[in-house]
C-alpha positions, 0 to 999 in steps of 0.5 A: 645545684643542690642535691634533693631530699628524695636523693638524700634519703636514698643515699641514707637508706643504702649506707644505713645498709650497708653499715648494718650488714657490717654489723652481722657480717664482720663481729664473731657470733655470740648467741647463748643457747638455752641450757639443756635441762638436767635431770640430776638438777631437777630432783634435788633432795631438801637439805638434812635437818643436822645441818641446819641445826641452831648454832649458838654463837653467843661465845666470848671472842678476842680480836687481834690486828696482824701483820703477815709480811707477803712477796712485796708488802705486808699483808693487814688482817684481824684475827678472832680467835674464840675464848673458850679452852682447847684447840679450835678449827680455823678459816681464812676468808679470801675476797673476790674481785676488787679491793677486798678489804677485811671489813667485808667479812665482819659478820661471817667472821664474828659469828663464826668466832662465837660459835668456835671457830678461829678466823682471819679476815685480811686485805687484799694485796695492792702490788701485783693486782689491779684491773688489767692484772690478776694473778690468782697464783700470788693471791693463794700464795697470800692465803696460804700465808694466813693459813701457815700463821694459823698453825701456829697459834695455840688456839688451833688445831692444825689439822682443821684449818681452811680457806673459804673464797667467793667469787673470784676467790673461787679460782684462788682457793682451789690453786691454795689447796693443791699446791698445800696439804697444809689447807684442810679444807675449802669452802667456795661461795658462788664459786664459777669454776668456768673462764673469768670471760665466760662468767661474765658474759654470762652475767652480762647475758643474765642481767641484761635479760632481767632489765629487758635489754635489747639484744643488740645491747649484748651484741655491744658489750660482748664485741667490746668484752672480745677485744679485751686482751686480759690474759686472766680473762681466760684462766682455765679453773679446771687444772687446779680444782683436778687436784683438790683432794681437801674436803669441800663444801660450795654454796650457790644462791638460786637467785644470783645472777653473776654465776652460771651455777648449774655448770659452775656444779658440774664443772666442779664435780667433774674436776674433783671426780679426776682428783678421787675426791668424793668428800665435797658437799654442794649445797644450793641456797633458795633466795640467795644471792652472790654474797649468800643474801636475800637482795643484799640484805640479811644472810640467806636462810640456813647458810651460817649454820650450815657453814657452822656445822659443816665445819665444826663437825669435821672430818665427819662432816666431809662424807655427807648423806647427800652431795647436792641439795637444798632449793632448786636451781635454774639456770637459763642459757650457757656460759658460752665463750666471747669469741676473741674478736678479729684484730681489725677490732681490738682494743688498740685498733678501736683506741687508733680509731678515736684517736683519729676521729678526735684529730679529724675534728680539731685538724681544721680548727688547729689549721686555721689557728696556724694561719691567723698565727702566721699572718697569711690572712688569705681574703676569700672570694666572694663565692666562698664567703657565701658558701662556706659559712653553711659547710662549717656549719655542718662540719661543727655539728658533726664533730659534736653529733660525734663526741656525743655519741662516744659519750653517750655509750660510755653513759650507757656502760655506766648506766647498765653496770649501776642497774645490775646492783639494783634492776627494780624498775630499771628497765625503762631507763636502759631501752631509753639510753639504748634509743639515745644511743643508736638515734645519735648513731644515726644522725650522725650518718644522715650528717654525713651523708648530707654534709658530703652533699652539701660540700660536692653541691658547693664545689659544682657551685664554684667554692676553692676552698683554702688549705685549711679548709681542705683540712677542715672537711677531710678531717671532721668527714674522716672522723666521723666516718671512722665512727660510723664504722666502729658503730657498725661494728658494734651493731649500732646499725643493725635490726631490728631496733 
C-alpha cells in the first residue's frame, strides 16, 4: 500500500511547521532597536581650520629595522626616525585583528616621519594570539615595550610619545595607557569601545542591511555567533578607558560599516568623563571608512593633517576648542548584545550533531562493507530484492541532499564575509545563495518525510530487512533528522521567506 501525494504533502506541511516554530521558540531573541536620535550628534560643529592646516612632510627620513625581545619571542618592527635636529615627538602604531604586519602602516608611517614625528611600525606577535585567543593585556604589554624603546632614542622627547591603535587596537591602547605614565598620549582609529560580541554583531547587522539580506540571514549568523565561547568575545573596554588620564584624539569615518560609532563616542566620553580626563578630541571624518579612506582607496580628507597637527602641536593641542566635530554621523540601530545561546546549542552541541549525522550516513555503507568482508553473504528474498533497491535510493540521495546543505551554509558564510569587503552589486548573489540555502533545506525535509513513507509502506508490503539494512535506514533518517533540527534552529524554516 503506498502512501499518497495529498498524504505526503500533509505530513510536510505539519513538520515544516512544527520545525519552524522550533525556529521562533527555542533561539534567544536578537532584534536590533533603531538608535534613538541624539541631539548632541545632530549639531556638530565643522572642524577649526588650524587643524587642517597643510602639513609639509617633505623631510629627510632614516629607517631602522629593530628588534624588541617581548614575553616569549622577539618582536620586528621598523623605526623612522625624522633627520632634522632636536628631540621629536614619537608614535607607536598598534594593529587590530588579524596578523598585523608592519607594512600596513607604511603610508602613515612615512608621512608622519616627514613631517616630524618619530614612528614605529611593528608585527604582531604570533605566540599567545590567534583566532580562539586574544589577550589585549599581553598586546599593550607589546606596545609599551616599543614605547620604553622610544625613550630612549635621542631623537625623542620622551614626554611626547604615544600609541595610536585601530579597531581592536582600540581595546589595547587605552589598557597601554592605564597601566603607563610613560604613554603620552593615544590616538584611536575607529576604535569600538563597546564588547568584541557586540561590535560584530553590529557590523554584521549593518552590512547585511546594505546587501539587502533577509532577516533570517542575521537570525543564522547571529544564533551561530551566540554559541561562540571566545571569552575575548566579551571583553568589558570600559575599565581601562576609566582610567586614561593621557590626552586622546579618536577618529571615526561616517561611512564605516564595522563600529557603531555613535555609541562607540559615547562610551568613550563616559569612560574619560569617570578618569577627570577632558583633554580628548573626537573628530568624525566624512566618507571614511574603517581604515580612515575613501572606499579603501586614498586617505579620507584632512585626517593626516589633523592627525599631524594634533600631535606636533601638543600639549597645546590637548584642550581643543571643541570636543566633537567635522561630518555628521549616522548610525542606524544599536550595538545590542548576542544573547549567549542555550547549551542544547552551543558550538560543541552542534559539532556533536554533525559528527552524528555524518556516522548515520556511512554506518550502512560501513555495515555492509563488514558483511561482504566477513562472508556472510545472506541471498535476500525475492520481496526484498524488489523493494530495497528504491529505499537505498532514496536513503543515497538524502545523505547527499544532507552534506550539500552543510556545504552549502559554509559557502554562503564565505560568500557574505567576501561581499562586506566589496558590497557594489552584491546583493543579487546573497538573496541567490539565501534561496539555495533554505530550498536545500527543505528538500531535505520533504525526503525525509517520504523515505519514512516509503520504508513504513514497504515494511506493510512484506520487506525484512538485513541488519545492515536496519543500519542503513537508521543511521541516513537519523542523520538527516538531527540536521533538520539544527536547521531549525538556525531559522532555516522559519517566515517569511
Amino acid at each position: 500500500m503506498r502512501t499518497g501525494r495529498g498524504t505526503l504533502s500533509v505530513a510536510a506541511g505539519l513538520v515544516l511547521v512544527a520545525l519552524a516554530t522550533v525556529g521562533y521558540v527555542l533561539p534567544p531573541a536578537f532584534d536590533p532597536p533603531p538608535l534613538k536620535v541624539d541631539p548632541a550628534f545632530q549639531a556638530i560643529p565643522p572642524q577649526p581650520v588650524e587643524e587642517l592646516r597643510p602639513v609639509i612632510a617633505a623631510g629627510a627620513i632614516r629607517e631602522e629595522k629593530i628588534s624588541i625581545p617581548a614575553e616569549a619571542q622577539r618582536l620586528q618592527g621598523t623605526l623612522r626616525v625624522p633627520l632634522t635636529p632636536g628631540r621629536h615627538p614619537a608614535m607607536v602604531f598598534v594593529s587590530g585583528s588579524g596578523n598585523g604586519s608592519r607594512e600596513e602602516f607604511t603610508p602613515q608611517a612615512e608621512f608622519l616621519a616627514k613631517a616630524g614625528v618619530v614612528t614605529i611600525a611593528f608585527d604582531k606577535r604570533t605566540i599567545g594570539y590567534d583566532f580562539r585567543r586574544r589577550d589585549f593585556g599581553l598586546l599593550a604589554d607589546d606596545a609599551l615595550r616599543m614605547v620604553e624603546y622610544l625613550r630612549t632614542r635621542p631623537e625623542v622627547d620622551p614626554a611626547r610619545v604615544g600609541v595610536w591603535g585601530v579597531s581592536e587596537g582600540g581595546w589595547v591602547v587605552p589598557i597601554a595607557a592605564a597601566k603607563s605614565t610613560s604613554v603620552g598620549f593615544i590616538v584611536l582609529v575607529s576604535s569600538p569601545n563597546v564588547s568584541p560580541l557586540r561590535q560584530v554583531a553590529w557590523a554584521l547587522n549593518e552590512q547585511l542591511l546594505r546587501l539587502r539580506a533577509p532577516a533570517g540571514v542575521r537570525d543564522l549568523l547571529t544564533r551561530a555567533m551566540g554559541g561562540v565561547g571566545f571569552d575575548f568575545l566579551r571583553y568589558d573596554a570600559m575599565p581601562a578607558l576609566s582610567q586614561v588620564k593621557q590626552p586622546v584624539l579618536a577618529f571615526y569615518g561616517t561611512t564605516d560599516p564595522s563600529i557603531p560609532f555613535v555609541e562607540s563616542t559615547k562610551a568613550l566620553i563616559t569612560a574619560l568623563g569617570k578618569a577627570g580626563n577632558d583633554d580628548y578630541t573626537i573628530r568624525f571624518m566624512a566618507k571614511g571608512d574603517h581604515a580612515m579612506r575613501v572606499n579603501g582607496g586614498d586617505f579620507t580628507s584632512g585626517y593626516l593633517e589633523t592627525l599631524a597637527n594634533w600631535i606636533k602641536g601638543l600639549p597645546g593641542t590637548a584642550k581643543p576648542a571643541v570636543h566633537m566635530a567635522g561630518a555628521t554621523p549616522v548610525q542606524r540601530f544599536e550595538a545590542s548584545d548576542v544573547p549567549a545561546a542555550p547549551w542544547y546549542a552551543g558550538g560543541t552541541m552542534l559539532g556533536l550533531t554533525i559528527c552524528l549525522a555524518a556516522v548515520g550516513y556511512v554506518a550502512g555503507p560501513v555495515a555492509a562493507m563488514v558483511v561482504r568482508l566477513r562472508h556472510r553473504h545472506q541471498t535476500p528474498v525475492e520481496t526484498n530484492a524488489r523493494l530495497w533497491p528504491p529505499i537505498r535510493r532514496r536513503l543515497t540521495r538524502m545523505a547527499w541532499t544532507g552534506l550539500g546543505l552543510l556545504a552549502s551554509v559554509v559557502a554562503f558564510i564565505t560568500l557574505l564575509v567576501l561581499f562586506s569587503v566589496n558590497q557594489a552589486g552584491a546583493w543579487p548573489a546573497v538573496l541567490a545563495g539565501w534561496l539555495v540555502v533554505r530550498l536545500l533545506a527543505v528538500l531535505m525535509l520533504i525526503q525525509e518525510v517520504t523515505a519514512v513513507a516509503a520504508y513504513v509502506s514497504a515494511l506493510r508490503e512484506g520487506l525484512q530487512p538485513t541488519r545492515w539494512q536496519y543500519v542503513s535506514v537508521a543511521g541516513v533518517l537519523g542523520g538527516t533528522g538531527l540536521l533538520l533540527v539544527a536547521a531549525a534552529y538556525y531559522g532555516l524554516f522559519s517566515f517569511p521567506w
